[in-house]
N, C-alpha and C positions, 0 to 999 in steps of 0.2 A: 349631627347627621352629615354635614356637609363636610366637615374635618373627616370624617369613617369614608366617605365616597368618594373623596381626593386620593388619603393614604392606599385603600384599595386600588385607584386608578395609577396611583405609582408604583405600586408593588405589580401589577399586573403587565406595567410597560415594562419592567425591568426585567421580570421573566419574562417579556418575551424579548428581548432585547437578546438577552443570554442564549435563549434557544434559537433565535434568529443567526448568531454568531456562530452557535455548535454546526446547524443548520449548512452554512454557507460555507464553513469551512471541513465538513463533513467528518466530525469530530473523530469517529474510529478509525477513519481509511488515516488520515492525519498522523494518528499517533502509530498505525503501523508503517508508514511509510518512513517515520520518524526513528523508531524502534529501530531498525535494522543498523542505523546510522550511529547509534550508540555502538551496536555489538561491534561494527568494524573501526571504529574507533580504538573501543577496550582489546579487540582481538589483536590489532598493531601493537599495540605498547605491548604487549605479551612478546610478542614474536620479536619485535625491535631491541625487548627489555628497557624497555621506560615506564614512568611511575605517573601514575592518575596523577599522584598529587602535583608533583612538578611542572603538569600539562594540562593544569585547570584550567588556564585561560586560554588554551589551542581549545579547550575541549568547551567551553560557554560557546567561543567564535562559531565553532562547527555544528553544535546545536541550533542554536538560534539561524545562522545560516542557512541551515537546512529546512528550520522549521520556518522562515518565511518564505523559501524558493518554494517548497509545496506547498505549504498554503495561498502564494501568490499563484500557483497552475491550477489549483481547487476551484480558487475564484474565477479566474478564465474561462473554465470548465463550466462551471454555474452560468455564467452571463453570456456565455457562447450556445447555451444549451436549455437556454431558457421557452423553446416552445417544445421540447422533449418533455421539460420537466413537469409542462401543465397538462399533459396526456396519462403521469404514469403517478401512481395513488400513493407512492412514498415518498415522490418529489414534491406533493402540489401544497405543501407549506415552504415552500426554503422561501426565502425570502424577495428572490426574483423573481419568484412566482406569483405572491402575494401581493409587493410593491411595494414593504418596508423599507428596504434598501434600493435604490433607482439603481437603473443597469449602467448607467455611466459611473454614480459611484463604485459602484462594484466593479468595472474595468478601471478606472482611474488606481483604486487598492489595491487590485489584481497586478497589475503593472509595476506600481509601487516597488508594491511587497516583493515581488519576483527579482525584481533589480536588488534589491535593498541585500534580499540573500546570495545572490551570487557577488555582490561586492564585501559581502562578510567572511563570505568563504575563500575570497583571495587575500586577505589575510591568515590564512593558515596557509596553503599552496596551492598552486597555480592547476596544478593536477586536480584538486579535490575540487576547484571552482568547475574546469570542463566537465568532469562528472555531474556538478550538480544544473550545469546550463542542460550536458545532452540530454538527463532525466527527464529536466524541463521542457526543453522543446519536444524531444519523445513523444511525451504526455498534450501537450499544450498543441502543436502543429501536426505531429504526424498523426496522433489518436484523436485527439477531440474537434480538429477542424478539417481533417484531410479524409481519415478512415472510418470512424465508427457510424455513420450516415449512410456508409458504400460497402462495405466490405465484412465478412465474416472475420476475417483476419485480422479484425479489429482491436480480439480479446489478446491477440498475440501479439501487436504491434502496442497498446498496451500496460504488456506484462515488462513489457524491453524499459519500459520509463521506470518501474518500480525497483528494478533487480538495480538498478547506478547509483542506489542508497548505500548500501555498506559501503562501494567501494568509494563513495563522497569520506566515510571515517577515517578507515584504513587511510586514503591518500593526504589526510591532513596531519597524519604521523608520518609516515613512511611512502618510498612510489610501493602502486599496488601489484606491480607488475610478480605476482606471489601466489602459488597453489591455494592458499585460503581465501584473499578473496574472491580471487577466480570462482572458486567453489560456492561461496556467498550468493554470488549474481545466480550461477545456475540454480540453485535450490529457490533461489527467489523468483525468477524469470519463469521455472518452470512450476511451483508452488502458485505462485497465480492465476493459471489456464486452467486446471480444474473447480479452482474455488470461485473464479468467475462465472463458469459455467452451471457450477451449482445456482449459484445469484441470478442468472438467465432462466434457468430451468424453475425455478421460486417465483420469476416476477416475471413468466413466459407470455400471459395475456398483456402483461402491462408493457414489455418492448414488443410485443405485434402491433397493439392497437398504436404507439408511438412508430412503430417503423423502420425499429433500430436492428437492421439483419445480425443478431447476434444466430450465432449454432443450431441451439435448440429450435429456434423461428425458421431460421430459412433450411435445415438439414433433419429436424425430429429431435425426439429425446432417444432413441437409439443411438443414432448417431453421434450424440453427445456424452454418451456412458461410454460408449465405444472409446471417443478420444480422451477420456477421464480417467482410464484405467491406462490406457500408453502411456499420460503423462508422469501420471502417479508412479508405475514401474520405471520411469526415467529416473527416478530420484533413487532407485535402489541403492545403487554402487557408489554414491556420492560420500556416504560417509567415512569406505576404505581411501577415500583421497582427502581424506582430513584426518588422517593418520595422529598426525601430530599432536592432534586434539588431545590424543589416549583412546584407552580402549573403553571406558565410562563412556564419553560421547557415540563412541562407535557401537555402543549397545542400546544405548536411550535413542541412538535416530535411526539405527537399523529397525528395533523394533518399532516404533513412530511410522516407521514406511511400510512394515507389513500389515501391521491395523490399517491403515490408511488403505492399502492394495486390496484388503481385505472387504473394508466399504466397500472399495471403488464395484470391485467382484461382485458384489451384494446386488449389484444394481439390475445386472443380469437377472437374476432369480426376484426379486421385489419386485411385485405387480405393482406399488405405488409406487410414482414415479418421484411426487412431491416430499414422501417422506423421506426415499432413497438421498434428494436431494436437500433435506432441511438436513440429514444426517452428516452429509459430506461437507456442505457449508458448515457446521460447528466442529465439524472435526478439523477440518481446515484451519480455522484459527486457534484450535488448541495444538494442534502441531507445530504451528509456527514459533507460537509462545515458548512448547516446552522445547523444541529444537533449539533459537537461538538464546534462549536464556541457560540451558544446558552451557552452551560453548563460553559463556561468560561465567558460570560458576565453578568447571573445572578449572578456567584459569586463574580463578581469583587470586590466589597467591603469590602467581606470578607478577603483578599489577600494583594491587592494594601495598 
C-alpha cells in the first residue's frame, strides 16, 4: 500500500509539474506568438530564394531564440501580475498564484530566459535580435508594467509587441525592410484587438472585479463590437498587398475576412453578447491558422 501511495504521489507531482509549466508559460498564446516567427522566416527564404535545408541551423538559432525571448516576457507577465491573477477564475491555478513556483524564481527565469533569447537571436542578425528585444520590451514594460493597470489602450499597445514576431524570421534571413512583412506585422498588430476583445468580453466580470480597464469594462459591449468590426474591415485590403503571394492566398484570406466581417456584423443583430463573442474568439484563431499557414503552403515549392 505504501509502494501504490508514493508512485500515486509522484505521478501526481509530475502532472502538475507539467501543467504548472503549460500554466506559466501560457502554452497557446506561446505557440502563437511562436507561429508567426516560422512563417516569416519560410516566407524570406521564398522571396530571397534560399533553401530550408541549407538554413537549418539559422532556422534552430531563430526558433529557439524566439521561443525563449517570449517565454521569458510570459514569465514577467505572470510574476508582475500575480495579484491580478488571484482575482480572476482562469488565472488562480498558475503557479504564482498557487506558490508552486516562488515569484523570485519565476523572475530570476523570467530574466534568464529573456536574455538567453535575444543573445541567440544575434547570432542570426543583429536586425532580427532588435525585433525580438522591441517585441519584448513592448509586451514586458510598455504593456504589462506601464499600461494594462491605466489604460484601455492597453489591448493596442499590446497587439504592437505580438505583430515583431514574423519580422524577428524574415530579419534572420534577409533585412525586413519588404511589402510582405510589413504586411505580416499589420495583419498581426491588427488580428489581435478584435480577438482580445472577444477574451474581455468572455471574462468581462473577471477583469471588473480585477480592475483591469480593458474596452468592454470601462466603454460597454457596444462599444466594443463597434471597434471589432473597424478592425476586422482594416484587414480587408491586406491581401491585394501580398500580391506576390498568388492569387490562392489572395482568395483563401479575402474570403477569411469576409466570414470574419461577417461575425463581426452578427454582433449588431445577436442579442447574446457572450455567444456573439465566444464565436469571434474561435474564429479568430482559426483565421489566423488558415491565413498564415496558407502563405507557407503556396510557397512550398519555392523553399523545400
Amino acid at each position: 500500500m505504501a509502494k501504490s501511495s508514493n508512485t500515486s504521489g509522484q505521478s501526481y507531482n509530475e502532472k502538475t509539474l507539467l501543467s504548472d509549466i503549460k500554466s506559466l508559460l501560457k502554452g497557446v498564446v506561446l505557440i502563437a506568438n511562436v507561429f508567426p516567427v516560422l512563417t516569416g522566416f519560410w516566407l524570406a527564404l521564398y522571396f530571397s530564394g534560399g533553401s530550408f535545408t541549407a538554413s537549418f541551423d539559422t532556422f534552430i538559432l531563430t526558433m529557439v531564440g524566439s521561443l525563449l525571448t517570449v517565454a521569458g516576457a510570459l514569465m514577467l507577465n505572470n510574476w508582475f501580475e500575480v495579484d491580478l491573477d488571484r482575482e480572476m477564475l482562469r488565472t488562480k491555478q498558475r503557479p504564482t498564484v498557487t506558490g508552486h513556483f516562488s515569484l523570485q524564481a519565476v523572475l530570476f527565469t523570467g530574466i534568464t530566459s529573456s536574455a538567453a533569447g535575444i543573445v541567440l537571436l544575434l547570432f542570426t542578425t543583429f536586425e532580427a535580435a532588435i525585433y525580438g528585444f522591441l517585441g519584448w520590451f513592448t509586451y514586458v514594460v510598455l504593456y504589462t508594467f506601464w499600461s494594462k493597470r491605466r489604460f484601455t489602450l492597453n489591448t493596442v499597445i499590446g497587439s504592437i509587441s505580438g505583430a515583431f514576431t514574423p519580422l524577428i524570421g524574415w530579419a534572420a534571413v534577409a533585412p525586413a525592410y519588404h511589402i510582405v512583412p510589413i504586411c505580416l506585422f499589420l495583419i498581426l498588430f491588427i488580428w489581435q484587438i478584435p480577438h482580445t476583445f472577444a477574451i474581455a468580453m468572455r471574462r468581462y466580470e473577471e477583469y471588473k472585479a480585477a480592475g483591469v480597464p480593458m474596452l468592454p469594462v470601462v466603454a460597454g459591449f457596444e462599444m466594443t463590437k463597434r471597434q471589432t468590426v473597424i478592425y476586422i474591415a482594416s484587414l480587408l485590403p491586406i491581401p491585394l498587398l501580398l500580391a506576390p503571394l498568388g492569387i490562392t492566398f489572395i482568395i483563401v484570406a479575402s474570403i477569411m475576412n469576409v466570414i470574419w466581417l461577417y461575425i463581426g456584423i452578427r454582433g449588431f443583430i445577436n442579442t447574446d453578447d457572450l455567444k456573439w463573442a465566444n464565436s469571434n474568439f474561435y474564429f479568430s484563431l482559426t483565421y489566423l491558422t488558415v491565413v498564415f499557414l496558407t502563405m507557407m503552403i503556396v510557397t512550398l515549392p519555392g523553399v523545400v
